[in-house]
Backbone as a ProteinNet text record, in pm:
[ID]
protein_1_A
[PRIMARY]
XXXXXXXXXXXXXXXXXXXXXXXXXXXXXXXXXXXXXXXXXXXXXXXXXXXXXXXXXXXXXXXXXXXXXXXXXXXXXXXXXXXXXXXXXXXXXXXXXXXXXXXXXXXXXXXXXXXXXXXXXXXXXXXXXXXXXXXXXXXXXXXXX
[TERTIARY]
10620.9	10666.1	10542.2	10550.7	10449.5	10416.9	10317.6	10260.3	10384.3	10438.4	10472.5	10652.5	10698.1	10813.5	10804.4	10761.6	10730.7	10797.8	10655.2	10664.8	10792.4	10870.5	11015.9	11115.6	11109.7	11229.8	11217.8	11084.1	11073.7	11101.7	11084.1	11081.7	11307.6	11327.1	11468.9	11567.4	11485.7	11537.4	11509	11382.8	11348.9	11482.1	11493.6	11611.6	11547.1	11423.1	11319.6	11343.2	11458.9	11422.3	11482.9	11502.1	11474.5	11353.7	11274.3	11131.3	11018.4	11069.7	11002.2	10937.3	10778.9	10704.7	10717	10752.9	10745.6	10732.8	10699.9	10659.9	10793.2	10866.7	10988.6	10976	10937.3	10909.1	11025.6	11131.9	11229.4	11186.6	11114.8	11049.6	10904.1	10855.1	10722.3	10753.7	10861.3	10868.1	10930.7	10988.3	11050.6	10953	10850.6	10708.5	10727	10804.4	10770.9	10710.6	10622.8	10504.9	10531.1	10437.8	10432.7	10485.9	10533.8	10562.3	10441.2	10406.9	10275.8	10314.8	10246.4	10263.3	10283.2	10405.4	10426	10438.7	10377.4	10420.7	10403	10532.9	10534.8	10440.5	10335.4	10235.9	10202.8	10317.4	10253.9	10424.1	10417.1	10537.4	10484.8	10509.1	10455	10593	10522.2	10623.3	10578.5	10683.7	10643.8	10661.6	10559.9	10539.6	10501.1	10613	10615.4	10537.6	10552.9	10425.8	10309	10167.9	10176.7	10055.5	10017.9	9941	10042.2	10186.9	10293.7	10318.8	10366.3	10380.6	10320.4	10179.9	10053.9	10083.9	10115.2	10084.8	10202.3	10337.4	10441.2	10380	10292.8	10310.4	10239.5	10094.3	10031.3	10018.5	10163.7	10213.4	10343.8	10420.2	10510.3	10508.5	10419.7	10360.9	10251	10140.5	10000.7	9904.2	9979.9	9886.3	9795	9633.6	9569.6	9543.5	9548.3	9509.4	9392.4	9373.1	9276.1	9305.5	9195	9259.2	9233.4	9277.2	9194.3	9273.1	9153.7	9165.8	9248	9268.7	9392.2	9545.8	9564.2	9728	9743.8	9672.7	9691.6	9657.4	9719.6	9697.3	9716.3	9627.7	9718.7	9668.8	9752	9775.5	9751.9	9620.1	9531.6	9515.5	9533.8	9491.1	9603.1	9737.2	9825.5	9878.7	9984.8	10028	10083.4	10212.7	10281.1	10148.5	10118.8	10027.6	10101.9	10088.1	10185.7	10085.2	10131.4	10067.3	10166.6	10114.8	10195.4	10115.8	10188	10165.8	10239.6	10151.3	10213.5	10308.2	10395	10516.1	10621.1	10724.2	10871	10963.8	10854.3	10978.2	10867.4	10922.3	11089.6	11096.3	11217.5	11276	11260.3	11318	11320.6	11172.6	11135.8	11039.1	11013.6	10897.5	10864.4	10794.5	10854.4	10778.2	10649.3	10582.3	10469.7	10443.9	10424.5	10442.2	10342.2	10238	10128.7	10128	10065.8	10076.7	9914.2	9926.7	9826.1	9752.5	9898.9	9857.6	9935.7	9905.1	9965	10036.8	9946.1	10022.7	10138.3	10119.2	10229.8	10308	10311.9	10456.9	10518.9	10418	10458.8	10605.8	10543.6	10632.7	10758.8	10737.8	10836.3	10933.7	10885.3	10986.8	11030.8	11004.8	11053.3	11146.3	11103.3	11206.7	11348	11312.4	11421.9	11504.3	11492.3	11593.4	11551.4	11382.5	11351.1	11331.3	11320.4	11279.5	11145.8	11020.8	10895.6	10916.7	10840.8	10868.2	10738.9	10605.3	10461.2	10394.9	10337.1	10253.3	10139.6	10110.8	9995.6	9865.2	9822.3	9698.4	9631.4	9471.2	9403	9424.5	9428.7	9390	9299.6	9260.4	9165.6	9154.7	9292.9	9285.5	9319.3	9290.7	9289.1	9381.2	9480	9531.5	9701.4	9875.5	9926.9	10021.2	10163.2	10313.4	10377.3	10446.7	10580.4	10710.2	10849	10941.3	11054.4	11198	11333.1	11387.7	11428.2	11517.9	11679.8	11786	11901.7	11985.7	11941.9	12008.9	11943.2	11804.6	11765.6	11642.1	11613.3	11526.7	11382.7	11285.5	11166.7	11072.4	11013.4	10871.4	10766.2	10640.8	10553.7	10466.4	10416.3	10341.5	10192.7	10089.6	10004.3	9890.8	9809.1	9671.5	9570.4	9512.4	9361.7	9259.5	9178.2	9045.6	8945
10239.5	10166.4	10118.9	9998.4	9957.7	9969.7	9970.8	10028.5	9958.5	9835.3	9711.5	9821.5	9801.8	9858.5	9977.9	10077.2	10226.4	10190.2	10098.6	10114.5	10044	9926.9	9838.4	10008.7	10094.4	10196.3	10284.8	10346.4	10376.7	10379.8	10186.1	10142.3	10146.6	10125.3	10127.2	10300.2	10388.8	10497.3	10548.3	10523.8	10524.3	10428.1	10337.8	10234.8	10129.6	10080.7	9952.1	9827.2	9848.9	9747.6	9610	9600	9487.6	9434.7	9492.9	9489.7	9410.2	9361.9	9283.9	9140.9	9158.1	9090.7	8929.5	8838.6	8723.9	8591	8479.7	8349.5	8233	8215.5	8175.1	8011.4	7971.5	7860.2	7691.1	7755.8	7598.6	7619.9	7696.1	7707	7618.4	7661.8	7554.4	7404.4	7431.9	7292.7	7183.5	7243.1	7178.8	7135.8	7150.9	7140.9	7221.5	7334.2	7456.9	7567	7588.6	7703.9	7817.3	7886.4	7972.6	8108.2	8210.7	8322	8402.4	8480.4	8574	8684.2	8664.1	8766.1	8908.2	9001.5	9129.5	9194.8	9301.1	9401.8	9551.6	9606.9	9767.4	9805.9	9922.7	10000.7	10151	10189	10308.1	10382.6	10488.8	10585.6	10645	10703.3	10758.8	10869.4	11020.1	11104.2	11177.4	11227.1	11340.7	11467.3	11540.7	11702.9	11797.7	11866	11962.3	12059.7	12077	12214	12141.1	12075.5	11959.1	12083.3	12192.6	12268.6	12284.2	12346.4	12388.7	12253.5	12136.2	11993.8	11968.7	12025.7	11962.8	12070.1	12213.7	12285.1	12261.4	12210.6	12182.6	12060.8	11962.5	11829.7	11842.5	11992.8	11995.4	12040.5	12179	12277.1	12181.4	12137.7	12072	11931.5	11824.9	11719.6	11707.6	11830.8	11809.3	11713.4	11612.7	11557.6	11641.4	11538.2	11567.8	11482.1	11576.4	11495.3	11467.8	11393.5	11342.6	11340	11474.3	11510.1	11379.4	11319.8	11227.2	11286.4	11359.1	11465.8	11619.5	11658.2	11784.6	11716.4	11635	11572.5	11444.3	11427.5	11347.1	11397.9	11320.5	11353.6	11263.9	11209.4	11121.2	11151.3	11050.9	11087.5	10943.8	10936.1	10789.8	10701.3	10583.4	10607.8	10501.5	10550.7	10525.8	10375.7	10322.4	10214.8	10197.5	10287.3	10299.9	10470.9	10483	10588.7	10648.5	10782.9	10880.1	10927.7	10958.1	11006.8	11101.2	11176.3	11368.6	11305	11262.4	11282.8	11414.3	11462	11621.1	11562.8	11629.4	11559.2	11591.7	11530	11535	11424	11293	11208.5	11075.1	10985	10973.2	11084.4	11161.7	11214.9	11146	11010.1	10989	10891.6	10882.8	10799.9	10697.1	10656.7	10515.3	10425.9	10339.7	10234.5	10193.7	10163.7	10071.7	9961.5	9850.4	9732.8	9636.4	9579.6	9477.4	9382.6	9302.9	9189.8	9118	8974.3	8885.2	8856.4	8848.2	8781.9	8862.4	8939.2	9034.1	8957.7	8876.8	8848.2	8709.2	8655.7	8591.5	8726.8	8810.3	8895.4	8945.7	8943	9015.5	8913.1	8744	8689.9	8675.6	8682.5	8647.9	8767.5	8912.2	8974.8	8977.9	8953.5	8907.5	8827.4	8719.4	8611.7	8631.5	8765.5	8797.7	8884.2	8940	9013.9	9151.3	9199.6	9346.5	9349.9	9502.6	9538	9616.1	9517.3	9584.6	9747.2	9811.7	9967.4	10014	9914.3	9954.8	9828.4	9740.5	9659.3	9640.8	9586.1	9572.5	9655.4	9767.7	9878.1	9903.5	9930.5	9966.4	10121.8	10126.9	10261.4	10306.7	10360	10421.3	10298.9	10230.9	10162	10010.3	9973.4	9841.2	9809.9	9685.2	9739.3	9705.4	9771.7	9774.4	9750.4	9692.8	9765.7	9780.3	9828	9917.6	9821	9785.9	9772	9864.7	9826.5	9910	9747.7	9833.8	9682.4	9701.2	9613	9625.1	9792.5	9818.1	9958.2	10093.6	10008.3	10137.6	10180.6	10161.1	10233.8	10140.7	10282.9	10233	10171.1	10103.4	10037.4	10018.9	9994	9964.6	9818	9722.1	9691.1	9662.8	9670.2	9654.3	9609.3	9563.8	9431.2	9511.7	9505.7	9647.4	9581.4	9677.5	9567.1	9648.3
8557.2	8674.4	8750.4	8816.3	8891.6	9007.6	9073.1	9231.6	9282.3	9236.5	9348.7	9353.3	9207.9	9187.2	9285.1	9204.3	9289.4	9453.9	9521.2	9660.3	9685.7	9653.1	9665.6	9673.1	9549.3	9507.2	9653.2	9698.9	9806.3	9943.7	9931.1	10068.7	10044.4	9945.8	9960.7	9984.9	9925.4	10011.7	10110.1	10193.6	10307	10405.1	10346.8	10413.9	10480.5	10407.2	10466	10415.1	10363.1	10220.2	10251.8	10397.4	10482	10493.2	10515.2	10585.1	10487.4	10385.9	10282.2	10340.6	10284.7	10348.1	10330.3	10373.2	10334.7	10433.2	10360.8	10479.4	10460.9	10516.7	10436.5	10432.8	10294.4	10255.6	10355.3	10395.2	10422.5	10577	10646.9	10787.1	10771.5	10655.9	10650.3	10599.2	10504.8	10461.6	10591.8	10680.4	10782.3	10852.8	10888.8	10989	11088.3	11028.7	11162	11147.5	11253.1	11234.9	11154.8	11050.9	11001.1	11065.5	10993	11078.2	11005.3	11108.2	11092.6	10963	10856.7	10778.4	10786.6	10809.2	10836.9	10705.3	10668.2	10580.1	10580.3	10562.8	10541.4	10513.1	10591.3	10503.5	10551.4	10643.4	10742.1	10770.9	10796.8	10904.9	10906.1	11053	11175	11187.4	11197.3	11220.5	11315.2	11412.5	11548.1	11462.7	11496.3	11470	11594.3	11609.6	11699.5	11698.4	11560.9	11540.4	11426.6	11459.4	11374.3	11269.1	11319.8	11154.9	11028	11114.6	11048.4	10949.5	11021.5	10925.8	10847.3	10878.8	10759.9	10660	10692.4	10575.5	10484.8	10540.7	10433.8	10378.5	10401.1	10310.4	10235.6	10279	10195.6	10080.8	10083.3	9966.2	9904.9	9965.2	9900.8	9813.2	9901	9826.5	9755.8	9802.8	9773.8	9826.2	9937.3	10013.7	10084.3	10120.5	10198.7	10340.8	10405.8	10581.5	10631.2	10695.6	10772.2	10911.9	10950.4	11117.3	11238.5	11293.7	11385.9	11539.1	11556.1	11669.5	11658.3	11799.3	11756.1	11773.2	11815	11774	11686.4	11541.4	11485.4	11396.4	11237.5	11109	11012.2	10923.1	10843.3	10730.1	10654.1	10431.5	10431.2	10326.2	10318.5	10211.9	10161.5	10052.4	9935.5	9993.5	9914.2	9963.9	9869.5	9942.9	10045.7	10096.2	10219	10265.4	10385.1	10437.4	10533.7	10591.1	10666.9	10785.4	10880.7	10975.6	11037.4	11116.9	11170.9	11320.5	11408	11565.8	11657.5	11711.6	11776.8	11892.4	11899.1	12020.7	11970	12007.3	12024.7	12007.3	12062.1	12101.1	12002.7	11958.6	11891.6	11786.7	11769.1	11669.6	11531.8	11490.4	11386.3	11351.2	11228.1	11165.3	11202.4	11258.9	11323.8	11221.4	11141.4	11066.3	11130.9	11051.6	11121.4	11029.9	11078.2	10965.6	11003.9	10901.9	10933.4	10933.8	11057.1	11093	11073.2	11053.4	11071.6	11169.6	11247.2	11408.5	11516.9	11561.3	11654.1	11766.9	11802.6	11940.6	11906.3	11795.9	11719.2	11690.9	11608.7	11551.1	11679.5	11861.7	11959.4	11998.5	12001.9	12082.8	11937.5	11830.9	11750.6	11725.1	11820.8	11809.6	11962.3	12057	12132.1	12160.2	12100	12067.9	11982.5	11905.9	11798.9	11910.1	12003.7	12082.2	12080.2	12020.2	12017.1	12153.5	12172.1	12319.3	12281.3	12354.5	12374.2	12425.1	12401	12459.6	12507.6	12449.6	12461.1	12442	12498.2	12508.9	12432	12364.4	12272.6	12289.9	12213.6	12283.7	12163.6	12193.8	12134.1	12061.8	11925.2	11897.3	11755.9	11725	11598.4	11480	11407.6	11340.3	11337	11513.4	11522.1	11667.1	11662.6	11779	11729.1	11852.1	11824.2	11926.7	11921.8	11975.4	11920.3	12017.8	11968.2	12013.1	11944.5	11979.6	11943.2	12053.1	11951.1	11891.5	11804.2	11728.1	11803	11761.8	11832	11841.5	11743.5	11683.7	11737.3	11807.2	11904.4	11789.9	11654.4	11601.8	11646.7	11667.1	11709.8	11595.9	11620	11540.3	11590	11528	11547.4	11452.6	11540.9	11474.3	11460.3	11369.1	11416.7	11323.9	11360.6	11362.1	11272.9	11193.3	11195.3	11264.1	11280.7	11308.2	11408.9
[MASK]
+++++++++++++++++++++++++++++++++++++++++++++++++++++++++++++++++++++++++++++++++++++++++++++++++++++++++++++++++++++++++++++++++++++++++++++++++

């Protein structure tokens, strides 16, 4: 099976399999602006107890972490990458999905009806926000750099 396959079978039991990266050709052919290239490559999980989290991913999956500080952790390397943030809130898995042009994917989810939750901010691997989509699930997107 291929990296590409692999990560598609993934991103579809995760339940991403919306989130497929693309520039949709009858928007350009029309003479209307490009949409900023977004693609899946990151989730972001809250860990309450985040040594405890690391030591299950590390006995159960065999991943390794990369501490970035005492409330952060991430698994590097791979195509989709994981990170362990210490906290509570959000409960469920926060996508994080890459963009070209940040402050293009900001107003084009804006424009789509997300609700900003965090304003575009600097952090370790470039910069980022956060929206909820209609359904309330949180995201992130973000720029490297």
């Amino acid at each position: 099976m291929t990296k590409r396959r692999r990560l598609l079978a993934w991103m579809a039991l995760a339940g991403l399999g919306g989130f497929l990266s693309y520039r949709p050709a009858a928007a350009i052919a029309k003479g209307k602006p490009a949409m900023p290239k977004i693609t899946p490559n990151y989730l972001e999980m809250k860990a309450s107890d985040l040594p405890a989290s690391k030591a299950f991913y590390e006995k159960a999956f065999g991943f390794a972490f990369t501490d970035y500080g005492p409330d952060y952790a991430a698994v590097e390397g791979g195509p989709v990458q994981i990170g362990l943030a210490a906290g509570r809130e959000p409960v469920a898995p926060m996508p994080t999905l890459e963009s070209d042009d940040l402050e293009a994917s900001l107003a084009q989810v804006t424009a789509a009806g997300g609700e900003i939750v965090r304003e575009i901010f600097a952090f370790p691997g470039g910069r980022r926000f956060e929206c909820l989509d209609p359904s309330g699930n949180r995201l992130a997107i973000y720029q490297p750099g």
